[in-house]
C-alpha positions in Angstrom: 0.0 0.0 0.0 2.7 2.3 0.4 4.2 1.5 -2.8 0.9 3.2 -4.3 1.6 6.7 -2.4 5.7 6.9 -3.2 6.3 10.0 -5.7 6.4 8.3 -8.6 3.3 6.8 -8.3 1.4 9.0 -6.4 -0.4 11.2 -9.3 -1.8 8.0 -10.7 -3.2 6.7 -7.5 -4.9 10.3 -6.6 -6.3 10.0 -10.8 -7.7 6.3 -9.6 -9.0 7.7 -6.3 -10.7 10.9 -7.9 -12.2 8.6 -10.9 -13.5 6.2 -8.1 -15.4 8.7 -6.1 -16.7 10.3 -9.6 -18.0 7.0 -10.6 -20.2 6.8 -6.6 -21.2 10.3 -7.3 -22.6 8.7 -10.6 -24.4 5.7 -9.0 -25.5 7.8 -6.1 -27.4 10.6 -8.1 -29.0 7.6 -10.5 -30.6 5.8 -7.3 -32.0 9.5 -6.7 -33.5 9.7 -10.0 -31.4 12.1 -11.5 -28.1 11.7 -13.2 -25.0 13.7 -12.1 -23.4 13.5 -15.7 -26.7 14.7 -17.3 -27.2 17.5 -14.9 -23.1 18.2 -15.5 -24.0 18.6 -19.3 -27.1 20.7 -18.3 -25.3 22.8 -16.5 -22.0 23.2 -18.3 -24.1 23.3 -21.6 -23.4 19.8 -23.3 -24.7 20.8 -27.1 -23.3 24.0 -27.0 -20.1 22.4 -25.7 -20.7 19.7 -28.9 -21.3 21.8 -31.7 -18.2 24.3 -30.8 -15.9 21.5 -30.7 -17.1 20.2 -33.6 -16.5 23.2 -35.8 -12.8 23.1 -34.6 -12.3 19.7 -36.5 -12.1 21.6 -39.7 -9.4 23.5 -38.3 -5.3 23.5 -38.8 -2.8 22.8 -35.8 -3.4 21.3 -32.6 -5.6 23.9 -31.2 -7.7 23.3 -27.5 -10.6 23.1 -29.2 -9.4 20.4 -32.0 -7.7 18.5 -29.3 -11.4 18.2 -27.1 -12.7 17.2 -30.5 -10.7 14.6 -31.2 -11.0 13.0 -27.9 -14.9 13.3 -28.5 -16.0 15.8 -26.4 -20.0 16.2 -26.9 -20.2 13.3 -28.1 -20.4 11.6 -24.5 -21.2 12.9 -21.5 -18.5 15.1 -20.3 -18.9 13.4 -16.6 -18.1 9.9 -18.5 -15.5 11.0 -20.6 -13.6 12.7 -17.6 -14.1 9.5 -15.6 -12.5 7.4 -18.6 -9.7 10.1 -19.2 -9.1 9.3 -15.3 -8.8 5.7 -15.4 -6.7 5.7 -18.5 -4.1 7.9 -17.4 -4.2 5.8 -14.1 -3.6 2.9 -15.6 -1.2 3.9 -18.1 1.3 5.5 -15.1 0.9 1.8 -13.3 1.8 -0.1 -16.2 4.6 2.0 -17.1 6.2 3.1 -13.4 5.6 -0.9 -13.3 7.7 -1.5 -16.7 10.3 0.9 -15.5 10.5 -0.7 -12.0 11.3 -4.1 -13.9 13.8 -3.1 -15.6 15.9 -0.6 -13.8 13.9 1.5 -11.5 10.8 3.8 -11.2 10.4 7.0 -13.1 10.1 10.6 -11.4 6.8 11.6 -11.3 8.0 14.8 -13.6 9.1 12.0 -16.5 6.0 9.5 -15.9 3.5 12.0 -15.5 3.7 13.5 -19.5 4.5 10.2 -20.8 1.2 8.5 -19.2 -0.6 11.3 -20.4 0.9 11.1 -23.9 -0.4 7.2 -23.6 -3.9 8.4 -22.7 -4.9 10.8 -24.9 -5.2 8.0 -27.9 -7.0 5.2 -25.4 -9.4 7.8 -24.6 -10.1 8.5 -28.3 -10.8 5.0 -29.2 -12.5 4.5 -25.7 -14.9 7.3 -25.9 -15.6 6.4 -29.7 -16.7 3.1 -28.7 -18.7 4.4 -25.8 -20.2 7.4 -28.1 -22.2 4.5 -30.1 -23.8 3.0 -27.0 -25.0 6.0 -25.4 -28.2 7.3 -26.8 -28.1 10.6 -28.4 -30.1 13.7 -27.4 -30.7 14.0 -31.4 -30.9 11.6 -34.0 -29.6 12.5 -37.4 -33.0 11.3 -38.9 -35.1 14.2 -37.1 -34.1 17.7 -36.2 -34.1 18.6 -32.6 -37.2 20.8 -33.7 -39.4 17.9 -35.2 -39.7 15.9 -31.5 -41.7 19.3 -30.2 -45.3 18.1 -30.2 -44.2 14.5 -29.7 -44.9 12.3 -26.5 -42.7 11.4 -24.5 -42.2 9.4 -20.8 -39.5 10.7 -17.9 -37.1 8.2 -17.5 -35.3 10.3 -15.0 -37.3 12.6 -12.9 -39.1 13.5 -11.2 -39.3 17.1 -14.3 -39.6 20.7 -12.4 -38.8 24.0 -13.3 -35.0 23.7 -11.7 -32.6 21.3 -13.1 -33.5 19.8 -16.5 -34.3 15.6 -15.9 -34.4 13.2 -19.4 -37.4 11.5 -21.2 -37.8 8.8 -23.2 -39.4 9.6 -27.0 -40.1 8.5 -30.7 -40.0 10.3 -33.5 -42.1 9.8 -36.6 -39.5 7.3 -37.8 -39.8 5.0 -34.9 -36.2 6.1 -33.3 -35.6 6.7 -29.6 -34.5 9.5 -28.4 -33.3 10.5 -24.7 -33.8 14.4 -24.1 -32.9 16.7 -21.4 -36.6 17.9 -20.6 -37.6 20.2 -17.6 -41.6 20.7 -16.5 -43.5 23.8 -18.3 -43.3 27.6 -15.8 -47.6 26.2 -14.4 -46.6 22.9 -14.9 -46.6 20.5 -11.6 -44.1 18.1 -11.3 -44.0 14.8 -13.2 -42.8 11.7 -11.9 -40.5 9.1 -13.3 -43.2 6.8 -15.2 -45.4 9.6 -16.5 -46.4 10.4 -20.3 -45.7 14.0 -21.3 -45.9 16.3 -23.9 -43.2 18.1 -25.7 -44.1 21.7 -26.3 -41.1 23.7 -26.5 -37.5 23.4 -26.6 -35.5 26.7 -24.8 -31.7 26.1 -24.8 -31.3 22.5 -25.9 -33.8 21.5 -22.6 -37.5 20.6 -23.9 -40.1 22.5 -22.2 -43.1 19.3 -21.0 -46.3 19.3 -19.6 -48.3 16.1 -19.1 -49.8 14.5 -22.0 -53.8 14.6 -22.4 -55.2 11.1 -21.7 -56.6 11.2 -25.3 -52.5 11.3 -27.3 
């Protein structure tokens, strides 16, 4: 155990610890029906976050923005993608402080530190890719964002109020589910997890709900 807290292995045990209490943070918000990651990309703006990333893959040089791109920022949830980038760039200073032990004797921390790093940065790109195609998507490039107001809709994470946005579960015309970030309408009450609702609006990426008439 002390092995784990020496110098040279220290910044790779506090990236496992941190990652660790991000992913219980995680679990703990989903068993209180709302997810911390969501409310993360709520707060921090997820699509906006997306879509400016996006128009810096164009770009020449290895600019901040092109660099959050490539490692798929807005296309997972910047919670997950965090956690991953944690748990990569622990693993990657074990393995090689254990490589270097092996065969002479453990790197500084100064020398280990920007080579893990350096060993991250593609594992998270082919990491996140792969997780990018299992998460749902808020939008679906069949439908535009605007085509699912007017649609139905049930809270999959709730319960939906006028603070923090929660998520619902819809179909657009093509059959395709979509998860959205949803909040409850300004004379709205609030709508359990379980309930059918209607999509009228969408202000800021977050869909504006009420609950659906008993006759849709």
């Amino acid at each position: 155990m002390s092995a784990l807290v020496g110098p040279g292995l220290f910044p790779f045990t506090l990236a496992a610890l941190v990652m660790a209490g991000l992913v219980l943070v995680e679990a703990f918000s989903l068993l209180l029906g709302q997810s911390a990651s969501g409310l993360l990309d709520g707060a921090i703006g997820h699509d906006a976050v997306g879509e400016g990333v996006g128009a810096a893959d164009a770009s020449e040089g290895l600019s901040p923005a092109a660099l959050l791109s490539w490692i798929n920022l807005g296309r997972v949830p910047f919670l997950i993608l965090l956690i991953l980038a944690l748990a990569l760039f622990a693993l990657a200073g074990l393995i090689l402080q254990g490589l270097a032990t092996a065969l002479l004797a453990p790197l500084p921390a100064l020398a280990a530190v920007p080579l893990a790093f350096a060993a991250t940065l593609p594992a998270l790109r082919l990491t996140t890719r792969t997780v990018a195609r299992l998460i749902p998507r808020d939008e679906s490039y069949a439908v535009t964002a605007e085509e699912l107001v007017g649609a139905t809709a049930e809270v999959t994470l709730g319960p939906l109020d006028q603070g923090l946005p929660g998520q619902v579960r819809a179909h657009d015309r093509h059959g395709n589910v979509h998860f959205l970030r949803a909040r409850a309408a300004a004379d709205a009450s609030p709508m359990a997890t379980g309930t059918r609702v209607l999509l009228v609006d969408r202000v800021d990426a977050v869909y504006v709900a009420v609950p659906a008439p008993a006759d849709l």
